[in-house]
C-alpha positions in Angstrom: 21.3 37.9 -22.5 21.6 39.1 -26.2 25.2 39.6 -25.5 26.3 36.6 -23.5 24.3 34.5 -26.4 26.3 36.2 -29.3 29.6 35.8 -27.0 29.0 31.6 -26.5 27.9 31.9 -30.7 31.6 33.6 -31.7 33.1 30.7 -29.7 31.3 28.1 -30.8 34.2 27.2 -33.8 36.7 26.7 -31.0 34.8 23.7 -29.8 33.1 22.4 -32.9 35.7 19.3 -34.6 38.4 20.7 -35.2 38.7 23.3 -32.6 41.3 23.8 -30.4 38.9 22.8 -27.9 37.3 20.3 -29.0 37.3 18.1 -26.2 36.1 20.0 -24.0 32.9 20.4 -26.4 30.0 18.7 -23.9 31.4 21.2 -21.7 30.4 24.1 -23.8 27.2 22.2 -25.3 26.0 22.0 -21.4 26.1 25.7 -20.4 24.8 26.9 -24.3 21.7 24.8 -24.0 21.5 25.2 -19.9 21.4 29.2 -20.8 19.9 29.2 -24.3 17.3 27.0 -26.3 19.5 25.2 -28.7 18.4 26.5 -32.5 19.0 23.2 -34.0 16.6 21.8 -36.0 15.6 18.1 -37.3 16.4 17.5 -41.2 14.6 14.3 -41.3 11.2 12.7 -41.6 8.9 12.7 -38.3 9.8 13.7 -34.9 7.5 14.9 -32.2 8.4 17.6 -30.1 7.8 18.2 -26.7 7.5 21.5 -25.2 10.1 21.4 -23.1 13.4 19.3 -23.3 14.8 17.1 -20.4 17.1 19.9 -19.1 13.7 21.8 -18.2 12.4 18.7 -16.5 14.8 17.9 -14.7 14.8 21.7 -13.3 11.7 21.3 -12.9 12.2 18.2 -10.5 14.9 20.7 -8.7 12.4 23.4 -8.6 10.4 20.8 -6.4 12.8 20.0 -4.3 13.3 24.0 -2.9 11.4 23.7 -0.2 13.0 20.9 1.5 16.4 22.4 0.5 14.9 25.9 2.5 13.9 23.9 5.1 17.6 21.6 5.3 19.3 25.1 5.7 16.8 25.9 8.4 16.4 23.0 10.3 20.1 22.1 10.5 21.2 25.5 11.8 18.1 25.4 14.1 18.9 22.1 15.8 22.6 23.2 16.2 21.1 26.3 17.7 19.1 25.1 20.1 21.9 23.0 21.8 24.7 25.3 21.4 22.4 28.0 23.3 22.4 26.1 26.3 26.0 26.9 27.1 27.0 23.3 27.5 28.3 22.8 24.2 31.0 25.6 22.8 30.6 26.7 19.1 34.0 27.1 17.2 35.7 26.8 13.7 35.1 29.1 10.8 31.5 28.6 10.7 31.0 30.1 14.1 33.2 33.0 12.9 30.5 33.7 10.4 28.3 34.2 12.4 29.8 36.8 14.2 31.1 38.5 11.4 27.4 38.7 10.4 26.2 40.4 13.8 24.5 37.1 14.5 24.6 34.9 17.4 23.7 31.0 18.3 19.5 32.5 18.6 17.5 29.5 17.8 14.7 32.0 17.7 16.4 34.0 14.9 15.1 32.7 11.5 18.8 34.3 9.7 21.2 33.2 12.4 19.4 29.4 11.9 19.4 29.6 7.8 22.7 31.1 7.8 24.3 28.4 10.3 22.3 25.9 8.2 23.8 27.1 5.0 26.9 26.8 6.2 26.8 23.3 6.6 24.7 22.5 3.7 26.4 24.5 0.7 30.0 22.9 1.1 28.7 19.6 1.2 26.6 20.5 -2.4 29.6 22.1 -3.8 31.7 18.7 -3.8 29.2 16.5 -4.6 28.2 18.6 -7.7 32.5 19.5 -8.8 33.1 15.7 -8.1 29.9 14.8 -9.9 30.4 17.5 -12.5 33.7 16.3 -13.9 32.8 12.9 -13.4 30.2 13.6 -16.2 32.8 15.7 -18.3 35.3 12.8 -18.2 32.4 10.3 -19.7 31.6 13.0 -22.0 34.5 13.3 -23.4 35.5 9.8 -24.1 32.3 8.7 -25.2 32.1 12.3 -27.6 28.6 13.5 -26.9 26.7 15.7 -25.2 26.9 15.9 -20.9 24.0 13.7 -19.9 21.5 16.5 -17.7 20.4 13.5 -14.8 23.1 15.0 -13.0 21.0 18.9 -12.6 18.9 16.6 -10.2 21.3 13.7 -8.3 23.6 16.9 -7.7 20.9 18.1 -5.3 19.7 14.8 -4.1 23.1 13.8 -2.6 23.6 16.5 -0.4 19.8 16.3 1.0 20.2 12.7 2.0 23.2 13.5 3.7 24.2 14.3 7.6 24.8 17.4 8.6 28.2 16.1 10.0 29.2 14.2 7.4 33.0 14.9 6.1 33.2 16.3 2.5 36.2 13.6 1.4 33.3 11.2 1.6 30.8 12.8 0.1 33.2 13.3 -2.9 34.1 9.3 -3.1 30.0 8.6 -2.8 29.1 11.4 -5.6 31.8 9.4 -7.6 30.9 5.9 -6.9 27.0 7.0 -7.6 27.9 8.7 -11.1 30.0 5.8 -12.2 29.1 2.9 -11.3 25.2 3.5 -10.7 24.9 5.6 -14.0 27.5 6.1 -16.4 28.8 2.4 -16.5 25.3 1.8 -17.6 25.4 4.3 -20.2 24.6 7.4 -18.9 21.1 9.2 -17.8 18.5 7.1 -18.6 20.0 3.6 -19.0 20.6 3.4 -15.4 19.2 0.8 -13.4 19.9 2.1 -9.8 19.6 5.6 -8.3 22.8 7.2 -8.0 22.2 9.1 -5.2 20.9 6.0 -3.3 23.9 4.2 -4.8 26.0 6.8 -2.8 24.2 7.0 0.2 24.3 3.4 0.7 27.5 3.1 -0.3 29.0 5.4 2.3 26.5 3.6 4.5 28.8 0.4 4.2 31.8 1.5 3.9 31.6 4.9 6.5 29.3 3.6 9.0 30.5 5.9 11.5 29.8 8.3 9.8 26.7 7.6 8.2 24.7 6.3 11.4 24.4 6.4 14.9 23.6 9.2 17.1 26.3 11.5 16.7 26.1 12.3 13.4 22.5 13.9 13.2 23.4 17.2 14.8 25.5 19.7 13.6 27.5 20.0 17.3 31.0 18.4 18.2 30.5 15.7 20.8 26.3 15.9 21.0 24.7 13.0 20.4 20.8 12.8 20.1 19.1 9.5 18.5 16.6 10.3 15.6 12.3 10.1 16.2 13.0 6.5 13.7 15.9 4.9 15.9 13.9 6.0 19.0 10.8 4.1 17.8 12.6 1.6 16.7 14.4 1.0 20.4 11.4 1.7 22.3 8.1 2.5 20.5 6.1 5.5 19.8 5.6 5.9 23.3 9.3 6.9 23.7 9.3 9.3 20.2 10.4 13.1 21.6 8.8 14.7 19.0 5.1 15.2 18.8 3.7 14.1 15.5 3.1 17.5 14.1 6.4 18.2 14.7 8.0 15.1 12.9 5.4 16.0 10.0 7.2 19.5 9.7 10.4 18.5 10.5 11.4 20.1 13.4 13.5 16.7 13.8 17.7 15.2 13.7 17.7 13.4 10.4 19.7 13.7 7.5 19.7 17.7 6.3 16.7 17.4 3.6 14.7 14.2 5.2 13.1 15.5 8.1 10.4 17.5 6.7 7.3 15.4 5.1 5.4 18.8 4.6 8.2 20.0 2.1 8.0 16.7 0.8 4.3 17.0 -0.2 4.6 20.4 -2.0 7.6 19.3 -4.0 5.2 16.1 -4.7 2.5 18.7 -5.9 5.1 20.4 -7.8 6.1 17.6 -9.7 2.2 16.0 -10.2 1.2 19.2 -10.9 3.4 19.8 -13.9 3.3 16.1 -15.0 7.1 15.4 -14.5 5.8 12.7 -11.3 3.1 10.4 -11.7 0.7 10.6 -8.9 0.0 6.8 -9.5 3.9 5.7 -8.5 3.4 8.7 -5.4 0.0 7.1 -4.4 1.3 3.1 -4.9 4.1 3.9 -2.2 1.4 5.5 0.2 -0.9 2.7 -0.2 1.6 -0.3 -0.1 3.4 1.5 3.3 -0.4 1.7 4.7 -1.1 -2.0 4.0 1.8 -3.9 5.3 2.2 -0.9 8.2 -1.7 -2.2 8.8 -0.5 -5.9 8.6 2.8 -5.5 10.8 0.2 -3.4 13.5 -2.1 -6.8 13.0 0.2 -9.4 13.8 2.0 -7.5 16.6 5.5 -8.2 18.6 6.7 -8.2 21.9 10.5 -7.8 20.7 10.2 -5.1 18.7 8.6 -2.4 19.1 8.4 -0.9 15.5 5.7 -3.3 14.5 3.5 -1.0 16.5 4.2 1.7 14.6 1.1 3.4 12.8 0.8 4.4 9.1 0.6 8.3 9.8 3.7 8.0 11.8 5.7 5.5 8.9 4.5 8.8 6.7 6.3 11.2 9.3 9.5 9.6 10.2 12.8 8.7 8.4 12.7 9.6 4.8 9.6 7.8 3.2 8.2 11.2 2.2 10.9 12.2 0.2 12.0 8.8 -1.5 8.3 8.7 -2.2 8.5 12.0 -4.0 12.2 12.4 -5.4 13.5 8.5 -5.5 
């Protein structure tokens, strides 16, 4: 590391004002501080320090947010599994090919051939969304002159879990760029923003792709399989009609959008994150108490048109994607 820090140092001049480089300066001030603590120091009265800086929180918020990325690459290969092994649906295309060329096969019982399947769905998807979102946040940079904002280390993460398994990558690169831009950096950048940007661009392919984005034939990571998720079931029929036990939903053996399904990955990134103070258990605990309450009041006042007022609290916590807006939105 002594080495790469003394290489980034003896290039430094290039990018500094003056430089040939100079524009490209936040670009070089992101992967010096990313890599290095910066050895700047204040010259002025007071400041108080913290002991880490916002690039190490927001890592840590990403550091959270592993387990439901393990379990996305999991769950989505495992789903796609489980259909394609029942020989009524044919796997093709280059991520079928993979598999093969690894030895594997179309085994939901094998934990690799399912995380490997998984993956191959899930990385392409996080590679746009963080190139798009990346240069989106070099091009702000750049005209504004100052350093790369770090929200992006987190929303670059978020995207892709809130997404389909199906869904096609020249979308997810116009919703990363609609979700920088107008969520964030027409606000000002990280920390000025009043929206989410991943929100922003999840519900902004939600209007403008519905196909896409909904339905049940985007859940699964098979060509023409459609399967309706536990929330669209209970929503049509009731719990009654849920095909997933409970316990099942609550790990997240589910369809759903890649990183959604799994409310137990949702609570260890929650203790992650109240553990090393970057969440506040009181927001976390104010979103479990207000769904309980007016789940409580819905269950109370009853309906014979639909079904979802019937729905429970402990279910609300299992199905869709309260436990993970509850811990990362």
């Amino acid at each position: 590391m002594k080495a790469l820090e003394h290489f980034f140092d003896s290039k430094k001049h290039l990018f500094t004002k003056g430089g040939k480089l100079e524009l490209l300066y936040p670009v070089y001030e992101a992967a010096d501080t990313f890599l290095f603590t910066p050895d700047s120091v204040t010259q002025v009265d007071v400041h108080v320090k913290d002991s880490i800086d916002l690039k190490r929180t927001m890592m840590t918020v990403v550091y959270a947010m592993i387990p439901c990325v393990l379990f996305a690459l999991w769950n989505t290969g495992y789903q796609a599994n489980l259909i394609l092994s029942s020989g009524k649906f044919q796997a093709i295309g280059w991520r079928h090919e993979l598999l093969v060329a690894l030895g594997l096969t179309h085994d939901p019982a094998n934990f690799f051939s399912n995380l490997v399947y998984g993956a191959s769905f899930f990385i392409p998807v996080w590679i746009v969304c963080n190139v798009v979102g990346g240069l989106c946040e070099v091009l702000f940079a750049t005209i504004r002159k100052h350093e790369m904002n770090e929200g992006f280390l987190v929303t670059g993460w978020l995207i892709p879990l809130i997404m389909p398994p199906t869904v096609p990558l020249w979308q997810v690169a116009i919703g990363t760029a609609f979700g920088v831009i107008v969520a964030k950096e027409i606000f000002g950048g990280t920390g000025k923003n009043i929206f989410n940007p991943a929100l922003m661009a999840r519900a902004f392919l939600f209007f403008a792709y519905p196909a896409q984005m909904s339905g049940d034939s985007v859940w699964t990571a098979v060509d023409s399989y459609t399967g309706a998720t536990a929330l669209s079931q209970a929503a049509v029929g009731g719990i009654s009609s849920v095909s997933v036990s409970w316990w099942d939903s609550f790990i997240g053996i589910e369809f759903g959008s890649m990183g959604e399904t799994s409310a137990l990955a949702c609570l260890i990134g929650m203790g992650v994150l109240i553990f090393t103070g970057v969440g506040s258990w009181r927001i976390m605990l104010a979103c479990f108490i207000g769904m309980t309450g007016m789940s409580l009041i819905f269950n109370s006042i009853g309906s014979t048109t639909n079904p979802m007022f019937a729905v429970t609290p402990e279910w609300h916590f299992v199905l869709g994607s309260f436990a993970f807006a509850t811990a990362f939105m």
